[in-house]
C-alpha atoms as a printed R data frame, in Angstrom:
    type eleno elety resid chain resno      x      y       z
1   ATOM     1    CA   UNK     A     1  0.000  0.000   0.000
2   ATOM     2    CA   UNK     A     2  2.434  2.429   0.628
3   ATOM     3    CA   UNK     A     3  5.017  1.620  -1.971
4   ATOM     4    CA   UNK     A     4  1.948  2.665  -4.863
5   ATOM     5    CA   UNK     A     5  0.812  5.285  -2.931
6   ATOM     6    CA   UNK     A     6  4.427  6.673  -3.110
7   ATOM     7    CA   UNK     A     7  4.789  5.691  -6.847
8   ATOM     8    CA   UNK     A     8  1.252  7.289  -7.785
9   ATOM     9    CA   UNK     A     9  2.881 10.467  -5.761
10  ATOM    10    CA   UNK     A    10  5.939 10.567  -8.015
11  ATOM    11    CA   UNK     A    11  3.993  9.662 -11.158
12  ATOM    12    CA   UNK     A    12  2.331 13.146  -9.789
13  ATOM    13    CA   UNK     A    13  5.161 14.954  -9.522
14  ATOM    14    CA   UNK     A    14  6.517 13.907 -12.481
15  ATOM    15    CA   UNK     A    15  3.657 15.021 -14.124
16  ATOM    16    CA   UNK     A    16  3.376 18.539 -12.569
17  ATOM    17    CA   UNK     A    17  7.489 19.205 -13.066
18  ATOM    18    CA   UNK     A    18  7.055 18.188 -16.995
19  ATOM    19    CA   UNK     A    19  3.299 20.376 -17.104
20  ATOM    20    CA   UNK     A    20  5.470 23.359 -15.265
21  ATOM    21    CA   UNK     A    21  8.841 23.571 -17.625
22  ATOM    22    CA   UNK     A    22  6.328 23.288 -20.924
23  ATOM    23    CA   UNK     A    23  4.286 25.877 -19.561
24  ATOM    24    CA   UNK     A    24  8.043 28.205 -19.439
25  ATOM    25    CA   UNK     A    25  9.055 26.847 -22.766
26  ATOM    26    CA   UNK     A    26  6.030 28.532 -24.145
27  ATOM    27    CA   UNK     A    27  6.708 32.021 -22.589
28  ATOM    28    CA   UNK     A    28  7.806 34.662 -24.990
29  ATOM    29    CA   UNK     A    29  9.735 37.727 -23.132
30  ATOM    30    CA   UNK     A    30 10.134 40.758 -25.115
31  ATOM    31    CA   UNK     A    31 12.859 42.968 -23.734
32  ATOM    32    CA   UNK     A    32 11.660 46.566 -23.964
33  ATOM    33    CA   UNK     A    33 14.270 49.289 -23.459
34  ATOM    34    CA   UNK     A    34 14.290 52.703 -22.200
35  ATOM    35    CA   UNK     A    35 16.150 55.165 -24.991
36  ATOM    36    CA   UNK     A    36 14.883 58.608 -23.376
37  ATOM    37    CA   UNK     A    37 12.713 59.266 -20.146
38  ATOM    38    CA   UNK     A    38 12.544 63.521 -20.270
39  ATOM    39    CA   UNK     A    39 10.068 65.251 -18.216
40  ATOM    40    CA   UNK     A    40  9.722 67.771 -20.991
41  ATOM    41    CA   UNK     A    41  9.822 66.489 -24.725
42  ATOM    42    CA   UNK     A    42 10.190 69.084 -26.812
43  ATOM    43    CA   UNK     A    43  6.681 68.062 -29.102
44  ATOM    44    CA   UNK     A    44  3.336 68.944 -28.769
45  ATOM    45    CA   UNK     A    45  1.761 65.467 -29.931
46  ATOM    46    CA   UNK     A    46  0.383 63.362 -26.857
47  ATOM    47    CA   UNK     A    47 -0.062 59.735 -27.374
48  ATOM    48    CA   UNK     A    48  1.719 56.885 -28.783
49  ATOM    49    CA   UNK     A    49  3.488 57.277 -32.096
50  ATOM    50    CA   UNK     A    50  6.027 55.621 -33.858
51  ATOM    51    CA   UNK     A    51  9.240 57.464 -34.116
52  ATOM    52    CA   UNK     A    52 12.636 57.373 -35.879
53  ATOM    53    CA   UNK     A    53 15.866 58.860 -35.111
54  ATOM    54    CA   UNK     A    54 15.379 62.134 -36.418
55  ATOM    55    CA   UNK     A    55 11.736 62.854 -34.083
56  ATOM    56    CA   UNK     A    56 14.244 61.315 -30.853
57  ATOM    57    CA   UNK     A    57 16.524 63.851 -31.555
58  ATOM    58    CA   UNK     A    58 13.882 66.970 -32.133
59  ATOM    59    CA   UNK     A    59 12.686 65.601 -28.542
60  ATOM    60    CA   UNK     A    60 15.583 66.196 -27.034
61  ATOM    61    CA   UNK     A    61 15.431 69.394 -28.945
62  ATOM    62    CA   UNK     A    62 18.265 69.422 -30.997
63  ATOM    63    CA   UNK     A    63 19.025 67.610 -34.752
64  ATOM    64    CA   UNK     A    64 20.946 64.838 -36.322
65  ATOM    65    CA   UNK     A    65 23.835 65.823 -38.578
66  ATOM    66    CA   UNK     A    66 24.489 63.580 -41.341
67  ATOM    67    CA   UNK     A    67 24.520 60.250 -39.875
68  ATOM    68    CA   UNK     A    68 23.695 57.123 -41.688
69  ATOM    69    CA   UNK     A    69 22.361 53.364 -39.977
70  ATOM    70    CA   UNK     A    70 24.708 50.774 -39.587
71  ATOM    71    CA   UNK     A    71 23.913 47.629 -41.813
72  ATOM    72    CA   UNK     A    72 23.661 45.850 -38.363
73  ATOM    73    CA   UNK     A    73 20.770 48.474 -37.728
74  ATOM    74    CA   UNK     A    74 18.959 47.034 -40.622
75  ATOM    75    CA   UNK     A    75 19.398 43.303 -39.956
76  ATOM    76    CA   UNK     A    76 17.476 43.819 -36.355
77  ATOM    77    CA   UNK     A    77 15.720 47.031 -36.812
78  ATOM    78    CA   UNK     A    78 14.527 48.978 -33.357
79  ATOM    79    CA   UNK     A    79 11.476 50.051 -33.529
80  ATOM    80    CA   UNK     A    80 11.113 53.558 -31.603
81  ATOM    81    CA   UNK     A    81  8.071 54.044 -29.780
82  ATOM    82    CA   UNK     A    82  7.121 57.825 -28.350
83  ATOM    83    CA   UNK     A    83  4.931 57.364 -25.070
84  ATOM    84    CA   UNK     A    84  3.585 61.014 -24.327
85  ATOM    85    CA   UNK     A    85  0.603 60.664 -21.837
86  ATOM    86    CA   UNK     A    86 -0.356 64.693 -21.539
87  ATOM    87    CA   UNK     A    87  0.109 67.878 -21.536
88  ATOM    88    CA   UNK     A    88  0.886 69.084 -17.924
89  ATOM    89    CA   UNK     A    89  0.685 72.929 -16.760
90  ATOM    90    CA   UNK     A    90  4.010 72.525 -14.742
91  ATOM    91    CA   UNK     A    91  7.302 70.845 -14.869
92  ATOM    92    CA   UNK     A    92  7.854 67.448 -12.343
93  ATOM    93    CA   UNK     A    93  5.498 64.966 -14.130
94  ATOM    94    CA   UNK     A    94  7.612 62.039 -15.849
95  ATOM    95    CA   UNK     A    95  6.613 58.637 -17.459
96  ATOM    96    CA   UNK     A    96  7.773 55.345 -16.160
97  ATOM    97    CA   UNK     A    97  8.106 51.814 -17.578
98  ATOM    98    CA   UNK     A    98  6.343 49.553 -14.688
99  ATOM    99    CA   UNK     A    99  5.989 46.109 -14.434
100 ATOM   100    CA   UNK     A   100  3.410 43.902 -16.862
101 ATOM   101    CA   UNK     A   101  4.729 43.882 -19.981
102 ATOM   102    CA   UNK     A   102  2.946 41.230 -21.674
103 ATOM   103    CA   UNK     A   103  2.984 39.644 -25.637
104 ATOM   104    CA   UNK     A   104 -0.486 38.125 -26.139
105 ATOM   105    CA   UNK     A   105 -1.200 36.995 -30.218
106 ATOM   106    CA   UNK     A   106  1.548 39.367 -31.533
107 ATOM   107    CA   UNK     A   107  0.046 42.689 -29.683
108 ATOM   108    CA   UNK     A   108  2.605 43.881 -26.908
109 ATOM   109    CA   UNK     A   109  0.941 45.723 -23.967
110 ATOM   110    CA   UNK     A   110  3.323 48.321 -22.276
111 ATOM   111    CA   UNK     A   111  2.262 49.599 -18.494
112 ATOM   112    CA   UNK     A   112  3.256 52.639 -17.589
113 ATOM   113    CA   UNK     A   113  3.001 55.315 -14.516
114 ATOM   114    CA   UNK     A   114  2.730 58.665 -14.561
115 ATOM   115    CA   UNK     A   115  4.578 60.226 -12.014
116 ATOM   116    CA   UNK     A   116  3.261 63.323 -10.631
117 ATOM   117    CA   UNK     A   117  5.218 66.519  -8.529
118 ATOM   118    CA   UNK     A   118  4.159 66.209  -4.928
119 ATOM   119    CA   UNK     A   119  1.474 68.088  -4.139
120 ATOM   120    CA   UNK     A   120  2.849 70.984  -2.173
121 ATOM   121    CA   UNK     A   121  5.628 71.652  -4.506
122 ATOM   122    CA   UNK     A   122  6.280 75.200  -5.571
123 ATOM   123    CA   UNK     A   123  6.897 75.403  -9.345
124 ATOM   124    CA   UNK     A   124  7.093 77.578 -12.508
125 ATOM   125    CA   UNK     A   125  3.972 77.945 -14.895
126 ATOM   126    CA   UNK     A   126  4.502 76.265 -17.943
127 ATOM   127    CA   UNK     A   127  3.662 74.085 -19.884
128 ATOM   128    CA   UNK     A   128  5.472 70.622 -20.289
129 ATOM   129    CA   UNK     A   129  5.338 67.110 -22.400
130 ATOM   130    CA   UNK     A   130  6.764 64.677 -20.673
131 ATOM   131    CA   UNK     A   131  8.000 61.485 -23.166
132 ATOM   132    CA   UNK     A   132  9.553 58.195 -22.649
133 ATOM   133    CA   UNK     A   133 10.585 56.610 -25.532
134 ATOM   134    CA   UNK     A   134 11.431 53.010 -25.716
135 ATOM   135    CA   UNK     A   135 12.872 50.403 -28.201
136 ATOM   136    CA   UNK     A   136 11.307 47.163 -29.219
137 ATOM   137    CA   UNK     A   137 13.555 44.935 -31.506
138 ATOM   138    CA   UNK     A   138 11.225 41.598 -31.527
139 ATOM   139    CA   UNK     A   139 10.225 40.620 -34.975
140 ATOM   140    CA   UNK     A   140  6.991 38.531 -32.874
141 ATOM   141    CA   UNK     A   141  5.498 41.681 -31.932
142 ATOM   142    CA   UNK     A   142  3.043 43.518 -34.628
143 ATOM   143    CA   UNK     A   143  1.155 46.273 -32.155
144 ATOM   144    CA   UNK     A   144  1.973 47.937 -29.562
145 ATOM   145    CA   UNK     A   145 -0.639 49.127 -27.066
146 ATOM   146    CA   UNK     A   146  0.285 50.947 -24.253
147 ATOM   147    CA   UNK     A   147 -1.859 51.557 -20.780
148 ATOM   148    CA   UNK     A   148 -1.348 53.170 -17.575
149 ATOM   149    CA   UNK     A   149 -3.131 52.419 -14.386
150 ATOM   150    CA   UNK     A   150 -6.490 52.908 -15.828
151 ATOM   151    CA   UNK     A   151 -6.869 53.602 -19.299
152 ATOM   152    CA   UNK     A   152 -5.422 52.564 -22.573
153 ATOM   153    CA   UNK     A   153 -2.981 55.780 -23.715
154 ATOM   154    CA   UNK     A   154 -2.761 54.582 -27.328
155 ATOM   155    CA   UNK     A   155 -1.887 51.125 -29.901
156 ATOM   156    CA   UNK     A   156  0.816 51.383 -32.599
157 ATOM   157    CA   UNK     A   157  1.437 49.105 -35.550
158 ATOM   158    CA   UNK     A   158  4.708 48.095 -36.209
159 ATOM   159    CA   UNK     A   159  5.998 48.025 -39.500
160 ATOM   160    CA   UNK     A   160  6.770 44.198 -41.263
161 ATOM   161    CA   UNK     A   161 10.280 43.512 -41.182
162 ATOM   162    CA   UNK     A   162 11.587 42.155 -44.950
């Protein structure tokens, strides 16, 4: 009696260890990288758009000056993705990357915090965009939608890679 009841609990086991590493062989991480986190982008479009170089650089608020892309570049293309939540009436808001970043049928959902200036904070009147921008270099993912704690902030295709 107790010699099956141990082998039915290792026929069990078995059987939970093998269920466990095929449910990780099916997980699909998509690294997603910060490329600029300002708490003023110099633009006045809120939402998510997709970017090149040149828009990164006029958020910075300067230019690119004849530069060309690597060949590498090509091979495993980046695909820039502007994140601008709002237009804010003072500086000390930001955008952060937060935890649940999940790839569900080729759509990539981004979560992200706004971070606002504490409440009692004394600063100047004007009027800011903050941005992150972040890279996505997975040829699985298609769309890109992004949301914050409530609500979704915008979706993005992605062009096909040839």
């Amino acid at each position: 009696m107790i010699r099956r009841t141990r082998s039915r609990f290792s026929f069990a086991l078995g059987i939970c260890a093998i269920a466990a590493f095929a449910g990780c062989t099916n997980t699909h991480h998509v690294h997603v990288m910060t490329v600029l986190a300002q708490g003023n982008c110099q633009t006045e479009e809120t939402g998510v758009h997709l970017i090149d170089y040149t828009t990164l650089a006029k958020f910075r608020g300067t230019h690119l000056i004849g530069m060309t892309e690597s060949s590498d570049a090509a091979k495993n293309p980046a695909h820039l993705i502007a994140i601008v939540p709002a237009q804010f009436p003072t500086p000390g808001y930001s955008v952060q990357l937060v935890d649940g970043t999940t790839l569900a049928e080729k759509v990539l959902t981004i979560a992200v915090k706004v971070e606002h200036p504490p409440a009692d904070a004394i600063l100047a009147q004007m009027i800011t965009h903050p941005c992150l921008v972040v890279g996505i270099a997975d040829p699985s993912v298609e769309r890109v939608r992004v949301m914050n704690e409530a609500d979704v902030l915008g979706e993005v295709e992605l062009p096909k890679v040839q």
